[in-house]
C-alpha positions in Angstrom: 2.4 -1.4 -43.7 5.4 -0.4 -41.9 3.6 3.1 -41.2 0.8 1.3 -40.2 2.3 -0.2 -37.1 4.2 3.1 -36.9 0.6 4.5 -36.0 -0.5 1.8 -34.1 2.5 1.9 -31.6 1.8 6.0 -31.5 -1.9 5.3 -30.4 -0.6 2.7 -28.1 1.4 4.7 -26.3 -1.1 7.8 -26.1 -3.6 5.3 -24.7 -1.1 4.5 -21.8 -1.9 7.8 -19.7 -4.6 5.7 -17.0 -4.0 2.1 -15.9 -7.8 0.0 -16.2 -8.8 -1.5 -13.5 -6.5 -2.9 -11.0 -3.6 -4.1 -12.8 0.4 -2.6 -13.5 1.3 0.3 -10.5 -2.2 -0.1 -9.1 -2.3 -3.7 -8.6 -3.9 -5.2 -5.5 -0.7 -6.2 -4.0 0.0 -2.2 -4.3 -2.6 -1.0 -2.2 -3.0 -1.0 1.9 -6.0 -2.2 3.5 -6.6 -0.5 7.1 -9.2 -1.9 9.4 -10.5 -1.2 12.4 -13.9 -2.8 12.7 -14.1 -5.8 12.0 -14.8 -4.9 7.9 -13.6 -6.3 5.0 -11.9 -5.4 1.7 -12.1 -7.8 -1.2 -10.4 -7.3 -4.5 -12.4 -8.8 -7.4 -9.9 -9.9 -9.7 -8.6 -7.0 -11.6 -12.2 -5.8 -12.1 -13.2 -4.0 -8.7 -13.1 -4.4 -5.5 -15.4 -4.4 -2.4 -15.6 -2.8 0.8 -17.8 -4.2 4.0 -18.0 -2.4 7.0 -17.5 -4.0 10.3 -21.0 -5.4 12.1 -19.0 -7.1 15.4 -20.0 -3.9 17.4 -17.0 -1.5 17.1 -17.4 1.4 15.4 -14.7 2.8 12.9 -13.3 2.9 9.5 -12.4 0.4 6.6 -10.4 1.9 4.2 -8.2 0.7 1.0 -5.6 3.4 -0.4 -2.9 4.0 -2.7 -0.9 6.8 -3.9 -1.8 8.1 -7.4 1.6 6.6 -9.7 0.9 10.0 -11.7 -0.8 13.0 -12.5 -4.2 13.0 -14.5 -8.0 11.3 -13.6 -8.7 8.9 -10.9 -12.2 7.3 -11.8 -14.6 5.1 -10.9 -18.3 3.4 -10.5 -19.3 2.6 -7.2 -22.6 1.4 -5.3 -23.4 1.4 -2.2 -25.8 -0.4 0.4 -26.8 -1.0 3.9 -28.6 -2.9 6.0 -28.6 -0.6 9.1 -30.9 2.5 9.1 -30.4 5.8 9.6 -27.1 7.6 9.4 -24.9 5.0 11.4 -23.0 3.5 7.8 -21.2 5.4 5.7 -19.1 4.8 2.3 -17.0 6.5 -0.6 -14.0 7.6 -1.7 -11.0 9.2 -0.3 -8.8 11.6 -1.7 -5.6 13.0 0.2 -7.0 11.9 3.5 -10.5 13.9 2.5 -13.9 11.5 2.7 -16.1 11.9 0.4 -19.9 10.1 -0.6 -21.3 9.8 2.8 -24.1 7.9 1.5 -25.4 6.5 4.8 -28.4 4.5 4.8 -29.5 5.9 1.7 -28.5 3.3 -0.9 -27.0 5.1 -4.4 -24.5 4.6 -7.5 -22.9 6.8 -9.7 -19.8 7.6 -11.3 -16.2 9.6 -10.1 -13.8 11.3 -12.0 -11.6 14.0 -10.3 -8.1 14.9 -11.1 -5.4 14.2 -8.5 -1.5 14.8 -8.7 1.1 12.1 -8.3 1.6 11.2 -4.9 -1.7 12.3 -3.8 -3.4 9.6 -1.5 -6.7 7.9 -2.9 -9.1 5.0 -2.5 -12.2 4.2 -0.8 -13.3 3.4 2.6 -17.0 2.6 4.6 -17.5 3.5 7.8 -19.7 2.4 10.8 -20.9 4.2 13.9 -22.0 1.3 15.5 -21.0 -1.6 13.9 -24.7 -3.6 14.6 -27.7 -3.7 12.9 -26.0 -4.5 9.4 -22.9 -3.3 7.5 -22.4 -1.0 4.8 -21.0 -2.2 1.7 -19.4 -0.1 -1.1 -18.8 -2.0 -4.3 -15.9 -0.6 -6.6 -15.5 -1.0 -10.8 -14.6 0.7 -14.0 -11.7 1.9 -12.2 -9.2 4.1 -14.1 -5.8 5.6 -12.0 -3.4 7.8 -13.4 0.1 6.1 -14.8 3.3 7.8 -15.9 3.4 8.6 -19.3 5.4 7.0 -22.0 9.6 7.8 -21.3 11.1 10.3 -23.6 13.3 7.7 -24.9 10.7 5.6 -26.0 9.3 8.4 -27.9 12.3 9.7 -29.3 12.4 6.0 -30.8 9.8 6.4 -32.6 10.2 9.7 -34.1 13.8 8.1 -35.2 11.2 5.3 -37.1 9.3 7.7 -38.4 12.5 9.9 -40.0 13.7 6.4 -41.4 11.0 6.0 -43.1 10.5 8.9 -44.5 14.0 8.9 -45.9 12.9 5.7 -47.7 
């Protein structure tokens, strides 16, 4: 029984290398919203989060960001839509100040999963060059960020369990 949970709290802690969704170090409270037309970001929970580009007539950039708590995978789903035609909308993700997706008018979906080092600068942002004629929206889930992993000392702890009960 006792090496049981012995496994179980080893699994536990293995499994603690990306933070699900938006919760822990990569709560919404953690990230910072920047807008400058008119746009909209709006966390879903801790399940996603959406991003609406302005449509007030001022063109520019809505963007939510956070630095990566750690080194490893930041991943996601996304989809993304717009009413406006041709390539005045815009939307993805952003690594280190980098934009990336561009889908423009052309609605799409897919899935993310690039490394990044801790400290590095990610999120996602939607753009407008003309804010009219209908926003953009990007919508975020499955997301996955990079945590720390388990302290020494808490791993160290266990292998002392481990060597007790063996000795028994």
């Amino acid at each position: 029984m006792r090496q049981a949970i012995a496994i179980l709290a080893v699994a536990g802690l293995a499994g603690a290398a990306s933070a699900n969704d938006f919760t822990g170090a990569y709560d919404p409270a953690n990230w910072t919203v920047a807008d400058v037309a008119g746009g909209s970001v709006v966390f879903n929970g801790n399940t996603g989060v959406t991003l609406t580009s302005g449509d007030i007539g001022l063109a520019g950039d809505t963007t939510v960001t956070i630095a990566a708590a750690a080194t490893g995978t930041f991943s996601f789903d996304w989809s993304y839509s717009s009413g406006d035609s041709g390539d005045f909308d815009s939307g993805g993700y952003i690594h280190n100040g980098q934009f990336f997706l561009g889908q423009n008018d052309t609605p799409g979906s897919g899935s993310v999963a690039i490394a990044v080092n801790a400290g590095d600068t990610i999120g996602w942002y939607v753009n407008t060059l003309d804010g009219a004629f209908g926003p953009g929206t990007l919508a975020v889930t499955n997301f996955r960020g990079p945590i720390p992993a388990p302290g020494a000392a808490a791993l160290l702890g266990l292998g002392g369990l481990a060597l007790v009960r063996r000795r028994r």
